[in-house]
C-alpha positions in Angstrom: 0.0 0.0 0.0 2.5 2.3 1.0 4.6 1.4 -2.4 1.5 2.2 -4.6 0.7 5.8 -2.3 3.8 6.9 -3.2 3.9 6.3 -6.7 0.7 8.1 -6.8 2.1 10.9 -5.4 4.9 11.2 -7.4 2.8 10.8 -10.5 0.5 13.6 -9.0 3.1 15.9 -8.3 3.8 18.9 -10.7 7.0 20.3 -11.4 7.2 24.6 -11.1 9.6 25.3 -9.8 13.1 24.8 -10.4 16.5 24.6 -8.3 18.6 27.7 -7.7 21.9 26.0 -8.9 21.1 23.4 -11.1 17.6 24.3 -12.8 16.2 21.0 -12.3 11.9 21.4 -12.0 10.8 20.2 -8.8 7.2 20.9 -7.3 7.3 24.4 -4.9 7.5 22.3 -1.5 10.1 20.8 -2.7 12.8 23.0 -3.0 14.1 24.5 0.4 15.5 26.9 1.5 19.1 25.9 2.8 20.9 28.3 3.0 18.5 30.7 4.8 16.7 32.2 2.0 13.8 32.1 0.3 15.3 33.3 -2.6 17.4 30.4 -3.1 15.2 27.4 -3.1 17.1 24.5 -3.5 17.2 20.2 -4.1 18.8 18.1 -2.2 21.7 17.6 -4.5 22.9 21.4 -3.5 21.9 21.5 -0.1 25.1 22.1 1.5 26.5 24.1 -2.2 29.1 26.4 -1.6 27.9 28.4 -4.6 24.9 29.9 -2.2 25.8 31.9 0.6 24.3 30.7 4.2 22.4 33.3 5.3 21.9 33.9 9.2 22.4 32.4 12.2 19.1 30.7 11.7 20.2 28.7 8.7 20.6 25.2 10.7 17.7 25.3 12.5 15.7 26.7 9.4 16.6 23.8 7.2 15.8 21.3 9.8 12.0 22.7 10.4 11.2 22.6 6.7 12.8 19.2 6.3 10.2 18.3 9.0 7.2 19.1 7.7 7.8 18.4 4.2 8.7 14.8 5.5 5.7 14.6 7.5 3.0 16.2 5.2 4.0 15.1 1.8 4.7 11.3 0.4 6.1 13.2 -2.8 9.0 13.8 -1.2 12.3 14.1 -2.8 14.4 10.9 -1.6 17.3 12.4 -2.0 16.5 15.1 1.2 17.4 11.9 3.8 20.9 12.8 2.8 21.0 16.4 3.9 18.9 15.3 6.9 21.0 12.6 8.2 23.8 14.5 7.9 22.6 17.2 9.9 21.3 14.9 12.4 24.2 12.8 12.5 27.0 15.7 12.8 25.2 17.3 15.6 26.4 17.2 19.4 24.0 15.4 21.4 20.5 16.6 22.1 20.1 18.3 19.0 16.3 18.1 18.8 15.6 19.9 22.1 18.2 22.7 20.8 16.4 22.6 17.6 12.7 23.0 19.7 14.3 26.3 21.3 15.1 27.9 18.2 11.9 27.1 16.3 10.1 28.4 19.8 12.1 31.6 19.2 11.6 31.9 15.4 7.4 31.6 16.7 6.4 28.6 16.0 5.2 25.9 18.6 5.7 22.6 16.5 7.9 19.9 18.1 11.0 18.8 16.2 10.7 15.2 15.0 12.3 12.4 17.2 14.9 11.5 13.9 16.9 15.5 15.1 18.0 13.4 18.1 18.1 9.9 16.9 19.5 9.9 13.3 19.0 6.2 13.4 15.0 6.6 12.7 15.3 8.6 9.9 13.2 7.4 7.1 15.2 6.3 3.5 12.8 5.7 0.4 14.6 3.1 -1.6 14.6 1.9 -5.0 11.7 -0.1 -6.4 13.8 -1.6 -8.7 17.7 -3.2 -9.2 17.8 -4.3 -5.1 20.8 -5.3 -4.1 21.0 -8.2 -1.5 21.4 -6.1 1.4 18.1 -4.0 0.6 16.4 -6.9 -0.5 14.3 -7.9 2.5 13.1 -4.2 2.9 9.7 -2.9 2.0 9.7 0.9 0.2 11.6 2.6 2.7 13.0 1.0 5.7 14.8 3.3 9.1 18.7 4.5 8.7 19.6 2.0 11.7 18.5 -0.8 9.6 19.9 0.0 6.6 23.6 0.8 8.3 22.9 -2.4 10.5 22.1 -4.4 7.0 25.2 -3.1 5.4 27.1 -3.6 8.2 26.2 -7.6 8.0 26.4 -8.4 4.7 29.8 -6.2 3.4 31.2 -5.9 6.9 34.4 -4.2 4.9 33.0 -1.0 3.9 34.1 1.5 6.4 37.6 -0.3 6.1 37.7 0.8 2.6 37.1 3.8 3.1 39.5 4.0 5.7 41.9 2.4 3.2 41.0 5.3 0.5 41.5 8.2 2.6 44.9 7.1 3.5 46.1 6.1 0.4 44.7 10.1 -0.8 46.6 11.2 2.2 49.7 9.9 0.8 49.2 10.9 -2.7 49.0 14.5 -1.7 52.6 14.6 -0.8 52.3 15.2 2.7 55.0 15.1 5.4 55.8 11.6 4.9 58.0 11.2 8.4 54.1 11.7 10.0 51.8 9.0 10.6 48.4 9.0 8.4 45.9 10.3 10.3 43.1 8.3 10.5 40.3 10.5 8.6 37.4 8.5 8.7 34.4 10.0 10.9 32.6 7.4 12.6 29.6 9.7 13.6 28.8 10.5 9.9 29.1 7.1 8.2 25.5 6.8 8.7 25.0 10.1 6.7 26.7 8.5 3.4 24.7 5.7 3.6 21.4 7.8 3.8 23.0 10.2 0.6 24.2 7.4 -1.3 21.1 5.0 -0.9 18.3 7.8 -1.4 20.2 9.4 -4.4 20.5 6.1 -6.2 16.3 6.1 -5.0 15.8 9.8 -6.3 17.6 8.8 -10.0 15.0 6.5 -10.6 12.0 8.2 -9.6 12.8 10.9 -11.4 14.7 10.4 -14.4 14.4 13.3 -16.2 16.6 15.0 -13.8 20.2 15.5 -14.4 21.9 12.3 -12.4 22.3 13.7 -8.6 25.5 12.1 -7.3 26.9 13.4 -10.6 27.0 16.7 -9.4 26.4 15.9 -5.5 30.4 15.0 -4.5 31.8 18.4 -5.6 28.4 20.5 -3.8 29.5 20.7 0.5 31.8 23.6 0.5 28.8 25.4 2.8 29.5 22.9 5.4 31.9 24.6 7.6 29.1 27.5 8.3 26.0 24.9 8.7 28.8 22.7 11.2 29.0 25.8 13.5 25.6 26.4 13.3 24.5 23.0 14.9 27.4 23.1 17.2 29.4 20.5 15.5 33.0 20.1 16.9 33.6 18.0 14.0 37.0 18.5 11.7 34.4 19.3 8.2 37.7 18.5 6.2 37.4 15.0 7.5 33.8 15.1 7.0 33.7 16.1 3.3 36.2 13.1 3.3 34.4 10.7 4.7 30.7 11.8 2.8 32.5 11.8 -0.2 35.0 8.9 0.0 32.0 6.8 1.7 29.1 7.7 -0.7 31.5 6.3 -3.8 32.8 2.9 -1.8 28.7 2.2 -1.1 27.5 2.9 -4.8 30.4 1.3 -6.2 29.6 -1.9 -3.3 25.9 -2.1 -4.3 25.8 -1.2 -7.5 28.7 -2.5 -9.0 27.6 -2.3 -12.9 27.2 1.5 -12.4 28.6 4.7 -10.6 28.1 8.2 -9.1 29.3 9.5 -12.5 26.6 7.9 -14.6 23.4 8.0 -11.7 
């Protein structure tokens, strides 16, 4: 049931409105504001773009309250915004939904911040209803982040050592000092995140083919991180971060999805 109420509403939605950085037509509720603004509604795929300057203190918190009650209100919902989401949720010091409930009280409104703000692990993932691979396979249409992570976790238990394995073999190819040891760069707190990005992107390519290919564009667009990190509080190194998102979301695809890539999604 919950398969075919989707589709519906996907089929139903109309597309005015188009992104601030890409030009891709989404429907109005679609596109968020980010960055602050209204004036710069934007997808999920430029979310954290360093082309669009983050606008206010109240950025953060902003983003969070429309991701929501778009999440909440509309079944339509681009898959791709569990990516920005869990990576919000995931980067933030503990008890971020309670901050999160101040600022909204401040900004007027009343509303009490989903549960997912302070546990990333419930956050919902749309995935694709086609081309499963095995460790999606016994899921229905969308399945919690905890799941997904614990799924992944059971069946290619060598992922996050890969991407270990990657960042330090970048970390030598850079021509650093090599009488230092290589830092381990790989950020435990936001693996989660690259699994919600790379598994709702692959979701949002198919549901919306028209679109140019998200994680085509998506691996170059989180140069806006460092001001939406010290927003939430984050005490995480963003450089690390961005390396672990972007390192992570590549190792998953190329895992899962072996006969494709970021580069052709």
């Amino acid at each position: 049931m919950l398969t075919d109420a989707r589709a519906r509403a996907l089929a139903r939605a109309v597309n005015r409105a188009a992104c601030s950085v890409c030009g891709d037509a989404y429907p109005y509720g679609h596109l968020l504001a980010a960055a602050g603004t209204e004036e710069l509604p934007l997808c999920p795929v430029y979310a954290f773009d360093g082309d669009v300057f983050v606008t206010g203190s109240h950025a953060s918190a902003y983003l969070a309250y429309q991701l929501d009650q778009l999440a909440a209100t509309d079944l339509a919902i681009p898959a791709g915004w569990a990516g920005p989401a869990a990576l919000l949720a995931c980067a933030a010091p503990a008890g971020f939904g309670d901050r999160l409930h101040e600022r909204w009280r401040e900004a007027g409104t009343f509303l009490i911040p989903s549960q997912d703000w302070s546990q990333p692990e419930q956050i919902w993932v749309w995935l694709p209803p086609a081309d499963r691979p095995a460790p999606l396979d016994r899921f229905g249409p969308g399945a919690r982040l905890g799941a997904i992570v614990n799924a992944l976790d059971a069946q290619l238990p060598g992922l996050r050592q890969r991407v270990r394995d990657i960042e330090a073999e970048n970390w030598r190819e850079a021509g650093l000092d090599e009488n230092e040891p290589v830092p381990d760069r790989f950020v435990e707190q936001v693996w989660p995140a690259a699994v919600a990005y790379a598994i709702s992107f692959v979701t949002q390519a198919g549901e919306r083919p028209d679109h140019r290919p998200p994680l085509q564009h998506l691996l170059g667009s989180f140069d806006s991180l460092p001001e939406h990190l010290s927003l939430i509080g984050s005490r995480l190194d963003v450089d690390d971060v961005e390396s672990t998102l972007s390192v992570g979301i590549e190792v998953i695809i190329e895992a899962l999805w072996p006969h494709t890539g970021p580069a052709m999604l």
